[in-house]
Structures are given as C-alpha cells and as structure tokens.
N, C-alpha and C positions, 0 to 999 in steps of 0.2 A: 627825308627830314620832315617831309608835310605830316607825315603820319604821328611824329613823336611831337612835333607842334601840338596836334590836334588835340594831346591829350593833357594841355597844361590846363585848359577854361577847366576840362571837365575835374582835374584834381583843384583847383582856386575853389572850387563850389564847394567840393568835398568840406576844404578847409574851412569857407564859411558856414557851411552846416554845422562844422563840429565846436569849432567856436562860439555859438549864437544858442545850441545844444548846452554846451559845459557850463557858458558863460551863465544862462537864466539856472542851472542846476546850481553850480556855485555860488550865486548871487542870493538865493533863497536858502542855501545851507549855511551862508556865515553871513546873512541880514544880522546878526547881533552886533558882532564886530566889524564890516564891511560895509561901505557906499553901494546902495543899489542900483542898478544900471540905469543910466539915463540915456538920453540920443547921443551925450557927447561920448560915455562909454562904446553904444554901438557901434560909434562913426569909428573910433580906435579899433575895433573886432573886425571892422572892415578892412583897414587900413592893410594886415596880414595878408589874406586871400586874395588882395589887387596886385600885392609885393608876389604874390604867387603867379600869377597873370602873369608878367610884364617879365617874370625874375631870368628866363634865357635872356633877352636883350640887354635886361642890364640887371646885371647879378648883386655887381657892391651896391649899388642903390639901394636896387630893393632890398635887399638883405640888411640894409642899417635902416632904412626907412621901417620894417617890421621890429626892427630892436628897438627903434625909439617909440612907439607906439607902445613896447609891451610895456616899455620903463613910464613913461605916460599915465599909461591905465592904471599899474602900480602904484603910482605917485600920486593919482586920483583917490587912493584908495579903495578901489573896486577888487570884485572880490578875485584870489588866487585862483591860477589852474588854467582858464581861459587865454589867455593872451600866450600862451606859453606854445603852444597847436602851430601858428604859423613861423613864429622862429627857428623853429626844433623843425618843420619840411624843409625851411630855406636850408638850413646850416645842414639839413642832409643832400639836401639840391646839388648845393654846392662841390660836397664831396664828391657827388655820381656823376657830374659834368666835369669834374675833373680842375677844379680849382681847388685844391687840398692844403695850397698856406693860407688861402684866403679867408675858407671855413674854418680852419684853427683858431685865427687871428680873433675872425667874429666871433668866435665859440666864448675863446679866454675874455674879450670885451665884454658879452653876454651874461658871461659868471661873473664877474667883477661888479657889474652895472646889476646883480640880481645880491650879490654880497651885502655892496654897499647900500643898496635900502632895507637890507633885514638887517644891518648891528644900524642905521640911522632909525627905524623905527623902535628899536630895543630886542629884537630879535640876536640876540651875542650867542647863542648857548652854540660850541665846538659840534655837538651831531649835527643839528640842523645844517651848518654849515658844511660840513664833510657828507650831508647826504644832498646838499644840492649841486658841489664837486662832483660826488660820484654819478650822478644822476646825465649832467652834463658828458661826461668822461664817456659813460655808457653809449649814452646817445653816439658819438663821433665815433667809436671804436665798431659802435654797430653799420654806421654809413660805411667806414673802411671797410667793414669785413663783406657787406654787401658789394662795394665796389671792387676788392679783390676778385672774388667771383665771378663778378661778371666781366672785370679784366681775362681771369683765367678761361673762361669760355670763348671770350671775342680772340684768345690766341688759337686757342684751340680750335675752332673754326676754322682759323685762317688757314693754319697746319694743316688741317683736313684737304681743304679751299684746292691748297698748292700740291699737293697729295693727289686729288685728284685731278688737276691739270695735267701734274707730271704722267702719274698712267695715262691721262688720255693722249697726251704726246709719245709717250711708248707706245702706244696704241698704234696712232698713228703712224709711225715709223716703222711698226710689224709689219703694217697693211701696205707700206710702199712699198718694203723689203720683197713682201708677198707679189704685188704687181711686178714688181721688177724681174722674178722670176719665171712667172708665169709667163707673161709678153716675152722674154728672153728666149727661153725656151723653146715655146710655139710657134715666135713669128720665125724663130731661128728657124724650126722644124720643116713651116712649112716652105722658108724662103729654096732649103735645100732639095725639097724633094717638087719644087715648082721649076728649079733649075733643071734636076733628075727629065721631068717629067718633056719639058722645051728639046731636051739633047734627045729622047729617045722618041718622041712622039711619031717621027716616019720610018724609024727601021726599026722599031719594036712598039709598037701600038699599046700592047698588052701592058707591057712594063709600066707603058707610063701613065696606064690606066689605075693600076696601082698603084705608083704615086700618087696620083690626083686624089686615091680614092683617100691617101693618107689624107691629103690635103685637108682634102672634106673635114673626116674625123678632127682633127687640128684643131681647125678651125673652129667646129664644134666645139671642142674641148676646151678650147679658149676662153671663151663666149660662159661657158659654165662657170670654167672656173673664178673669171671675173665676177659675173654676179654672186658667188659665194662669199669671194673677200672685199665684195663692195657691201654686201648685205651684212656684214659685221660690222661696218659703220654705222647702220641705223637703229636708232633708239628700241631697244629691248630685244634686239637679236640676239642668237646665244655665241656663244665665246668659243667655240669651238673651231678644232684645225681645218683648216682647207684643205688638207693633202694627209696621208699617213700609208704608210709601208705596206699596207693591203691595197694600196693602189701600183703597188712596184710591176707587177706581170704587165697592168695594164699599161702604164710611163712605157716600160719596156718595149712592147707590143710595137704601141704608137711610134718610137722614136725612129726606126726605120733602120736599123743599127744590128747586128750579130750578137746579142749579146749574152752572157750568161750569170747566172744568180743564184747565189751560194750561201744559202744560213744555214749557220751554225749556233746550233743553242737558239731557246727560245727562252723570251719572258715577257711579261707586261711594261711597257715603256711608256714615264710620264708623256701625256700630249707633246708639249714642247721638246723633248725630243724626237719622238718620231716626226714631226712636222721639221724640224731642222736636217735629219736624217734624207727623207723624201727630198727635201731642196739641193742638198749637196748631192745626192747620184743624181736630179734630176740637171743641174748645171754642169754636173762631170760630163753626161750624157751629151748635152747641149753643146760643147768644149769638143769633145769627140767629133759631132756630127759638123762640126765648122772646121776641123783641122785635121784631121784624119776620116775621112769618110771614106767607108772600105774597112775600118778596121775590125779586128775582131774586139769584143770588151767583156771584162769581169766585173763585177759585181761583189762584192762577198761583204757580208754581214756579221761579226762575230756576238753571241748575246752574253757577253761575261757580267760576273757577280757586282763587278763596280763600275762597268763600263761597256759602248756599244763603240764597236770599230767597224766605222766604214770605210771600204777600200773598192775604188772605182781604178782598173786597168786598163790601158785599150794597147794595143800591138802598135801603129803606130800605123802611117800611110803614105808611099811615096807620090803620091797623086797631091798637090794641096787644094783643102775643101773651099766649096763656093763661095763661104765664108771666112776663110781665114785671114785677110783682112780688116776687116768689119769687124764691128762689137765697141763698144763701152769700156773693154777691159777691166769692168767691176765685176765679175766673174768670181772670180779666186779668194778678192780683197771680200766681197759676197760671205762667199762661204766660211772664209777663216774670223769674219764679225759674229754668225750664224752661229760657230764653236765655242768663241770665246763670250761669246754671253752666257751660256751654258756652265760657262768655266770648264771646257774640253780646250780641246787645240787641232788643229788643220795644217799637214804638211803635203804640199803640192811642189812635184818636177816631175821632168825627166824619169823615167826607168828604162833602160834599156834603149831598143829604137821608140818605145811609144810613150807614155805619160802617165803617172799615178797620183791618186788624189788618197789620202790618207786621213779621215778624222776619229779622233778619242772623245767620246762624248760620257762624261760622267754621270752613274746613274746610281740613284738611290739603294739602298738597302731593300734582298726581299725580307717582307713578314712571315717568320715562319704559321 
C-alpha cells in the first residue's frame, strides 16, 4: 500500500502543473471575453491538485471540494478549460478505487452544475450542450473501461496465483508419494537381508556376507535416490523422473529376490508413466520380499498401442517374511492412487498359492 500512496504527491503535482499550464494558456486566449487570472483564481487552481493529495482518505470530500472550486472559478468568470483537469482525475479516481455510485453521482452533479451556468450565462444552444453530456459520458465510460481491465487482470492473476499453488501442492504430494516409496522399499530391503545376514552369520559366513554386501548397496541407493527427489524441490531443478524402467535389471538385481522380467513389445512411454510403472514392481517387489521371501517372481511388462500392463507374480512362501507384520499397509492403496491418476487402474490379490499385482496404465497414441 506504501507504494501506491507514494504516488498520489507525485500525480497532485502533475495536476497542478497542468492546471496553472492551461490555465495562463486559456486566460490569454480568451482575455477578450474572460476574467484574467488573479491570486484568487490561482488559489481555486490550487484548490484541485490538494483534493488530489488528500482524495484516498477522504474521497467525497475532496471530490465535491474540487467541484466546487471548478464552479467557483466559473462563476468568477475566468477563463474555460483549466479547472476542468482536477475533477475529471478525481471522478476517475474514484471509479479505479472502486467507488463507482459515488463517481456517477459526482459525475451527473458535475454536468448539471457545468449545464446550469452555460443556459445562466446565455450559453442555450442544444450542441454545446450535448457535447459537454458526451464529453462527461466519455470521460466515466473510459474510467470503467480502464477499471474493467484491470479488474480482469487482478482476476487473472489470482487464477494464476492459485494455479500455481495447486501444482505446487501436486508437487508436493509427488515428492512424498516418491519418499514413501523409496524408504519403503529399501529400509524394507535392507531390514530383510540384515535379518538374512544375523541368522546366517556363524554357519554360513559367506551368505551373509552377501547380504550385508546388499545392505551396503541399499543403503547406497537410498541415500541417492533421496537426494534426487529432494533436489526437485529446489528452486530451478529440472522436473524430471527419479526412477524409469531402465533402472528395472538394476531394482531387480538389488532386491535379493529370484526374480524374472519379461517385455513384450517395446515403445516410448510418457515420463509419468514409466516413473508410476518403476513404483508399482518396485512395491510389488517390496510386498514379496516382506511376505513371501523365498519366492520365485515374475515380472512381465506388456507395450500395447493404448496401454502398458504390469503384472508382478511371486509363487507364494510357506515360511512367513521378517516383515510381514510390519508396514503402513499403504502399499496397494500406493500403487492403485499411482494408476488411477493416470486414469489406468490396479487389481491386487491372491493368485493361486502366491500374489498378483495387475496394473493398466493408459498410454497416448504413437505418431506415425
């Protein structure tokens, strides 16, 4: 608000420059017929540019205090044109601050009070009159049409404003989705093969050497992949997937799991699906290694014309995993949000003795 204060001194000046400008140019073009300016005229020329000053704090005031001035000067006789400069800013003031009966009101006073001293001086003739109507008319229709505009901007903005918030909150909500995975995942990973590693470490050394070495990696891999999806947080990082289906050998590799992987058909897939793609086998995965561990598991990727189906299998385990207890159980509920933002869908049960994770993720049209 200091800012648009600051700039009322510097337009009141404007006003009196232009005034005290017109006024000595008017006063010497109609010397024949016209009173020529004296201090009491100035003081009236003043009178405007102070009503411009003061006119935020107090609008009707100043705004009739500059009408009465111009009708004043008028009635003085002095010459036309001049006094006319600060009523015609206020009555636009007015419109742009948003007092729009108020300026009207002034405006029809204005003309009235400008009527009735031209038929009182002998000034009757119907144009005159109908061009100081339209003159006035113009003046208000041009304040509206400036204040429209900048109504329509200050909405549009705000559209924007909230536009952007909202992405940024979708943003947001990617990037937890994203941690929630990741952490799930890996501490899942490594919690299983640190169990692995405790049960075997005196009668198989080697084994559990193994594990740990998973660990290691895990762990690793954690740590990575956190600062990738916390680095898209920060101002001007690029927007790109944290994870994508040329990372699958490797997910696989790491999870500690039998597992096998099966595409069929190949194509380019927008970002966001393959990034939703990667999450759902890598929580299938995750699922597996907490409730079945031991199992064998599938994989399989199908790349159709309108659609990418992933299908994670595992055999099933009579042994139950370190984990299967434990967890969030936002797993499934995960993955079928994951789909259905996409506008695909996710069917998770039971198959057989072991467990299927089933999603349809719909995919664009190729270009030929």
């Amino acid at each position: 608000m200091r800012g648009k204060h600051g700039f009322d001194p510097y337009l009141a000046l404007i006003v009196a420059v232009a005034q005290q400008v017109i006024g000595r140019g008017a006063s010497w073009g109609q010397r024949a017929e016209r009173e020529a300016l004296d201090p009491y005229g100035y003081a009236l020329l003043l009178v405007g540019p102070l009503a411009v000053l003061l006119h935020r704090r107090f609008p009707l005031l100043t705004t009739a205090a500059a009408l009465l001035a111009s009708d004043l000067f008028l009635i003085g006789g002095y010459a036309y044109g001049p006094s006319f400069v600060s009523p015609g800013v206020l009555l636009v003031l007015l419109v742009l601050r948003g007092r729009r009966l108020m300026a009207w009101v002034m405006a029809a006073m204005s003309l009235l009070s400008i009527l009735t001293y031209a038929w009182a001086v002998g000034k009757r003739d119907l144009f005159h009159s109908v061009w100081i109507l339209t003159s006035v008319m113009l003046l208000m229709v041009v304040a509206e049409l400036v204040k429209t505009v900048k109504e329509r901007r200050a909405e549009r903005e705000r559209v924007e404003e909230e536009e952007a918030r909202r992405q940024a909150s979708e943003e947001r909500l990617t990037m937890a989705q994203e941690l929630h995975d990741v952490l799930a995942h890996n501490i899942s990973l490594i919690h299983v093969q640190a169990s692995t590693a405790l049960h075997l470490i005196d009668d198989n050394p080697e084994q559990a050497r193994t594990a740990l070495a998973t660990i290691k990696t895990a762990s690793k891999e954690v740590l990575g992949e956190l600062r990738s999806v916390l680095n898209v947080l920060r101002e001007g990082a690029p927007r790109s997937p944290t994870a994508g289906l040329d990372r699958l050998d490797e997910l696989i590799e790491r999870s500690g799991l039998d597992v096998a992987l099966k595409r069929v058909g190949s194509r380019p897939l927008p970002p966001q699906v393959e990034r939703a793609a990667y999450r759902i086998v890598q929580e299938s995965l995750t699922n597996a290694a907490r409730h079945a561990p031991g199992a064998r598991v599938s994989v399989r990727l199908e790349y159709g014309e309108r659609e990418l189906v992933v299908r994670v299998t595992d055999t099933g385990s009579g042994t139950p995993g370190a984990l299967a207890e434990s967890g969030s159980g936002n797993g499934i509920p995960g993955m079928r949000e994951r789909a259905s933002a996409l506008g695909g869908t996710l069917v998770a049960g039971p198959s057989g003795p072991g467990f299927q994770v089933e999603a349809r993720l719909p995919l664009p049209e190729e270009r030929s």
